[in-house]
MARDREN-338620 format. One line per field, with one value per residue (C-alpha): x, y, z. Coordinates in Angstrom, 3 decimals, decimal comma. Example, Ala and Ser with C-alpha at 12.3 -4.5 7.8 and 13.67 -1.06 7.14 Angstrom:
# residues 2
xx [12,300  13,670]
yy [-4,500  -1,060]
zz [7,800  7,140]
//
This chain:
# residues 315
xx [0,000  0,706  2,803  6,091  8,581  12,023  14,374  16,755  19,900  22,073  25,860  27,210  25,952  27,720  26,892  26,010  29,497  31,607  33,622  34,793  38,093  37,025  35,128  38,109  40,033  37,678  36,974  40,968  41,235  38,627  40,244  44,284  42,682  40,749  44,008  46,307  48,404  48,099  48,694  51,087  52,481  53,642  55,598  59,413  60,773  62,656  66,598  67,760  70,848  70,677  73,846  72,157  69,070  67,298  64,814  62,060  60,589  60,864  64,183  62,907  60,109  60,397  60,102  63,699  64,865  63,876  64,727  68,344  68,666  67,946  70,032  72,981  72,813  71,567  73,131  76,090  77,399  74,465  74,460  71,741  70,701  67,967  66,013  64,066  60,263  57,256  55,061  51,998  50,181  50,154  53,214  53,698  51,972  54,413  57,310  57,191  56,560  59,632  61,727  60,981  62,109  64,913  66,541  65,325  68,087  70,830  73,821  74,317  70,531  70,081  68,686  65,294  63,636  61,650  58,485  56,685  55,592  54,500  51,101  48,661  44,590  43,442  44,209  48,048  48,124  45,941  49,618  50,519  46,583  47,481  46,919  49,908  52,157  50,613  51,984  55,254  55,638  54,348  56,824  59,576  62,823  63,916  61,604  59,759  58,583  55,471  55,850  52,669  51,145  50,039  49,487  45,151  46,377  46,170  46,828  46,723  50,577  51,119  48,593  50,571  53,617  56,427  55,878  54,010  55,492  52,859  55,517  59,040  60,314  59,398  60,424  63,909  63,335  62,206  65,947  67,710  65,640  67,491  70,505  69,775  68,103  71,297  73,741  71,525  72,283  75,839  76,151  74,393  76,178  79,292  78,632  77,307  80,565  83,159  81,361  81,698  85,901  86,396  84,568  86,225  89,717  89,185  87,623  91,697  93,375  91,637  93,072  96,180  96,826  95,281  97,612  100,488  100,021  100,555  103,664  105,480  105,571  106,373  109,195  110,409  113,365  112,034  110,556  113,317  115,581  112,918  113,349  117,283  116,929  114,979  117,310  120,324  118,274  117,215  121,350  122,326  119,901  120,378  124,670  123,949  121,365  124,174  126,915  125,219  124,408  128,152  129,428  126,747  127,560  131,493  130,629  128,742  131,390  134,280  131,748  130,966  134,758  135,851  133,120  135,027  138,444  137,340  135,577  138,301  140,268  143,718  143,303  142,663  145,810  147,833  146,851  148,834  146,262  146,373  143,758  143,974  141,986  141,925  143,197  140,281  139,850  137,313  138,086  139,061  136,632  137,151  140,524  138,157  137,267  140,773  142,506  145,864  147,650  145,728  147,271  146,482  147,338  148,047  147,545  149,757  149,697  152,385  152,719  151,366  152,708  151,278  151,623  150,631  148,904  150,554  148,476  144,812  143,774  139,906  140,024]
yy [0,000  3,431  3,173  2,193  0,775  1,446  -0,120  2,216  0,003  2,474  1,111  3,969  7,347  10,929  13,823  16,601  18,501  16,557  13,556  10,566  12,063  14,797  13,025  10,599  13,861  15,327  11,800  11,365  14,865  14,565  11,058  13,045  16,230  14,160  12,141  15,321  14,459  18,401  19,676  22,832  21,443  18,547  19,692  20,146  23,193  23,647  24,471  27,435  27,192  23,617  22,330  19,191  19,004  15,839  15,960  13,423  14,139  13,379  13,566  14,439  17,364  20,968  20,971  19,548  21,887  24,818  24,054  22,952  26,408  27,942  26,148  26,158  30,463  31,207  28,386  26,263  24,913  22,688  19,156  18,251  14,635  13,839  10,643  9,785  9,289  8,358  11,296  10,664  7,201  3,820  3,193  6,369  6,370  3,756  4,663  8,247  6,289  4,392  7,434  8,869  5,709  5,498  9,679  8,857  5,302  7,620  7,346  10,963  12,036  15,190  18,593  18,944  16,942  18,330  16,399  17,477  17,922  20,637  21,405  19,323  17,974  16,424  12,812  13,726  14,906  12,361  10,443  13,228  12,624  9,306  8,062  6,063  8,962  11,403  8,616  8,406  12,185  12,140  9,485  11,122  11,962  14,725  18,019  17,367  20,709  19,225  21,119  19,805  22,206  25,230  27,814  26,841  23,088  21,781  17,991  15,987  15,721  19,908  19,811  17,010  18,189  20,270  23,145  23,886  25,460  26,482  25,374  23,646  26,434  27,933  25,475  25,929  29,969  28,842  27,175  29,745  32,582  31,117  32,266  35,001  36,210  34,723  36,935  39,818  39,510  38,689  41,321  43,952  41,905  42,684  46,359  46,348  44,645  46,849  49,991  48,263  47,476  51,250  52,879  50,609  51,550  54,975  55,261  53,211  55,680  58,390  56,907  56,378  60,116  60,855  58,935  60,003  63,396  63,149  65,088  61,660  60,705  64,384  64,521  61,329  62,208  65,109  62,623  60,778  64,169  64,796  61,340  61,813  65,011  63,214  60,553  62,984  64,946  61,747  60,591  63,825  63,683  60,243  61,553  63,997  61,869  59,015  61,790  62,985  59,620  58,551  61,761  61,604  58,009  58,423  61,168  59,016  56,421  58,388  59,550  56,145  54,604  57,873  57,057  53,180  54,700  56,478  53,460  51,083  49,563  49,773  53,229  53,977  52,131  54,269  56,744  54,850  52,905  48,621  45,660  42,794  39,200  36,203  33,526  32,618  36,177  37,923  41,397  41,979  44,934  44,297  42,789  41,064  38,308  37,482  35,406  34,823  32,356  33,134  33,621  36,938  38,438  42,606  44,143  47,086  49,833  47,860  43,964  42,053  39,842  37,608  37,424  36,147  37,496  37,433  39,682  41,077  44,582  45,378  48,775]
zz [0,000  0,342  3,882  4,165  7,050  7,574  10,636  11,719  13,982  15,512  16,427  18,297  19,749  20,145  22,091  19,638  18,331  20,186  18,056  19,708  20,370  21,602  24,106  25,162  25,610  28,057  29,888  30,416  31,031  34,154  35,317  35,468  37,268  39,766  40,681  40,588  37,935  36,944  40,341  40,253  43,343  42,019  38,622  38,977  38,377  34,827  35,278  35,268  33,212  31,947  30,267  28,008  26,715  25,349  22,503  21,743  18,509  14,888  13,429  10,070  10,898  10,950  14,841  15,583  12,821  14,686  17,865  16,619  14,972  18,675  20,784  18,122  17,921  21,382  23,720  21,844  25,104  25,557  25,112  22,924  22,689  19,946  20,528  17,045  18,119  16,437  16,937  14,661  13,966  14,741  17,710  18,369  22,171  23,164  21,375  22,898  26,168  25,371  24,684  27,865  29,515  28,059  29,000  32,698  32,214  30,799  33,189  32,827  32,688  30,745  32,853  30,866  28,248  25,408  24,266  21,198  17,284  15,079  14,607  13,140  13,773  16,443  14,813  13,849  18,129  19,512  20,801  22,848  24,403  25,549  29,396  29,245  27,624  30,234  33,249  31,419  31,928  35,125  36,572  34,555  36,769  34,381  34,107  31,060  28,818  26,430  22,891  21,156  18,229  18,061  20,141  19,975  20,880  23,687  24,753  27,854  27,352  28,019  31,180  33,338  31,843  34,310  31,616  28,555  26,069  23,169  20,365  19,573  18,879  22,113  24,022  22,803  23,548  26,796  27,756  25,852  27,723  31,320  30,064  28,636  31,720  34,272  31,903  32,278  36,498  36,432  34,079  37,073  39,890  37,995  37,866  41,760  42,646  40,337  41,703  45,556  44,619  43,229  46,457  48,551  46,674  47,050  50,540  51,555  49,205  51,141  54,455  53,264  52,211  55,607  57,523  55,048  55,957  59,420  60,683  61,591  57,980  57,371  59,209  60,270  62,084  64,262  66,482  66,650  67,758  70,288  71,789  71,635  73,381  76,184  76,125  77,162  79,658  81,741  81,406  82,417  85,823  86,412  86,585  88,554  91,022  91,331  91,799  94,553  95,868  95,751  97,727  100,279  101,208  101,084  103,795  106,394  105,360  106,701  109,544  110,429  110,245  112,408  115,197  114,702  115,390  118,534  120,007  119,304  122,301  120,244  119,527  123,548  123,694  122,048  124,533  127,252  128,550  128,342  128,237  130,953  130,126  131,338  130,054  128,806  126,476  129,120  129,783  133,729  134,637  138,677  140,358  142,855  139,821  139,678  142,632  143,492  141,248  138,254  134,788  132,962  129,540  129,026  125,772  125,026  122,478  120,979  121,892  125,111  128,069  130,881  134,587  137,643  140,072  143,416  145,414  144,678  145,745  144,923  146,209]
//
C-alpha cells in the first residue's frame, strides 16, 4: 500500500558537536585532574641554566629543525641529545613512552627533556593525548617541557607536563631565555661589585693620604731628635742623682769609720792605757774576779805579756 517501514539500527551514539576524540580527551582529562596528575604542586621546576638538553621528537620534521637552529645560535654549550620518536600514527603512544624511559636510564641524565611535534589535527596529536604517555611524563625523573602544536592546541601531554610550552620552537626559547636572563644579572652583579671594589679603593686611598700626611711621615726624624733630646736629659739627671748619691755616702762612710776609730780599744791604747783578760779572752773589769795564782794576759799599744797574780787589791 501506500505506507512504508524502515528499521533504523544504531551502532554507536555521540553527544552533539563533540567527536569521539574529543570526548576521550575530556573523559581522560577529568580522570588526570581528579588524581592530581596536573597539580602545580607537584611539577618540577625547569633548570635554570641547563647544560644538556634531550629531545624526543621526529628527526625528520620541521620541529627539531627549529629548535636545533635555537640552541645552536643562542646556547652552543648545551648538550643536545635527539632521541628519534614516532610522533603521529600507529606506535607512536608507546614509542614516545619508550623514549621517555629510556633519557630517565641515561647514566648521565640530561637537565630537561623536550616532548613534542608541530602542529597538526586532532588525529596527527591524539599520541601526545594518551593516558599512558601522560603517566610516562608524570613518573619522569627529568623536568619534562610538552611542545605539542600550536598555540590553539592543547593535549593531555602539556597539562601534566612540568611546563608547557605552546611550540618547539618555544620550548627551545624557553631554555635559551634562562641564560639570557642569568647573563643579564651577572652582568648587574658585575657592575654592583666593580662599583663596591672602586669605592672601597678609594675610601683606603683616602686613608692612606690621611695617615700620610701626618707630621710623623712628614718629618720622620724630628721625632726621633725629640726622643734623643729626652734621652740625654734623663742621662744627664740620672749623673747627677748618682753623683750625689756617691758623695753623700762616702761622707757618712768616713763619719761612720771615724766614730770606729774612737771606740776602738787599740786606739785607747795608744793613749797609754792597756787591756787585761783572762786567760780565757774575758776582759778583767774588777781585780776582785781574779785570785791569786791566776794567769792573765796585758795588751799594750804595741805587743802584750802575761803574769801572775801574786796579790789582789779590789780597792
Amino acid at each position: 500500500g501506500k505506507r512504508g517501514q524502515y528499521q533504523i539500527v544504531i551502532e554507536k551514539i555521540e553527544p552533539k558537536g563533540i567527536g569521539s576524540l574529543q570526548l576521550a580527551f575530556q573523559q581522560l582529562k577529568e580522570k588526570l585532574f581528579k588524581e592530581g596528575l596536573f597539580d602545580e604542586k607537584k611539577k618540577k621546576p625547569i633548570p635554570i641554566m641547563p647544560f644538556s638538553v634531550g629531545i624526543a621528537t621526529s628527526s625528520t620534521g620541521a620541529a627539531i629543525r627549529d629548535i636545533l637552529k635555537i640552541l645552536k645560535t643562542e646556547a652552543g654549550f648545551l648538550r643536545v641529545i635527539l632521541r628519534p620518536t614516532l610522533v603521529q600514527g600507529e606506535g607512536a603512544r608507546d614509542d614516545i613512552v619508550k623514549a621517555i624511559l629510556e633519557f630517565n636510564s641515561l647514566p648521565e641524565k640530561v637537565d630537561v627533556l623536550i616532548i613534542g611535534r608541530g602542529g597538526g589535527s586532532m588525529e596527527d596529536l591524539w599520541a601526545f593525548n594518551e593516558e599512558v604517555v601522560a603517566r610516562a611524563i608524570s613518573a619522569s625523573r627529568i623536568p619534562v617541557i610538552s611542545a605539542v602544536g600550536h598555540e590553539i592546541d592543547t593535549t593531555i601531554s602539556d597539562l601534566v607536563a612540568d611546563l608547557r610550552a605552546e611550540t618547539p620552537t618555544a620550548a627551545a626559547k624557553i631554555i635559551v631565555s634562562k641564560k639570557t636572563e642569568i647573563l643579564r644579572l651577572l652582568q648587574r652583579d658585575s657592575l654592583l661589585i666593580t662599583g663596591f671594589i672602586k669605592e672601597k679603593i678609594s675610601n683606603l686611598k683616602d686613608e692612606l693620604n690621611a695617615f700620610i700626611a701626618r707630621p710623623a711621615f712628614r718629618h720622620p726624624l724630628q721625632k726621633i731628635e725629640e726622643l734623643q733630646q729626652d734621652i740625654d736629659g734623663y742621662a744627664r739627671s740620672a749623673y747627677v742623682a748618682i753623683h750625689n748619691f756617691t758623695k753623700i755616702m762616702e761622707e757618712r762612710l768616713a763619719a761612720a769609720i771615724g766614730k770606729f776609730h774612737a771606740l776602738n780599744p787599740i786606739s785607747i791604747l795608744a793613749r797609754g792605757f792597756s787591756l787585761t783578760t783572762t786567760s780565757g779572752g774575758e776582759i778583767i773589769k774588777e781585780a776582785s774576779s781574779l785570785k791569786q795564782g791566776d794567769t792573765v794576759r796585758t795588751r799594750l799599744a804595741k805587743g802584750s805579756f802575761q803574769s801572775k797574780v801574786v796579790k789582789i787589791d779590789d780597792r
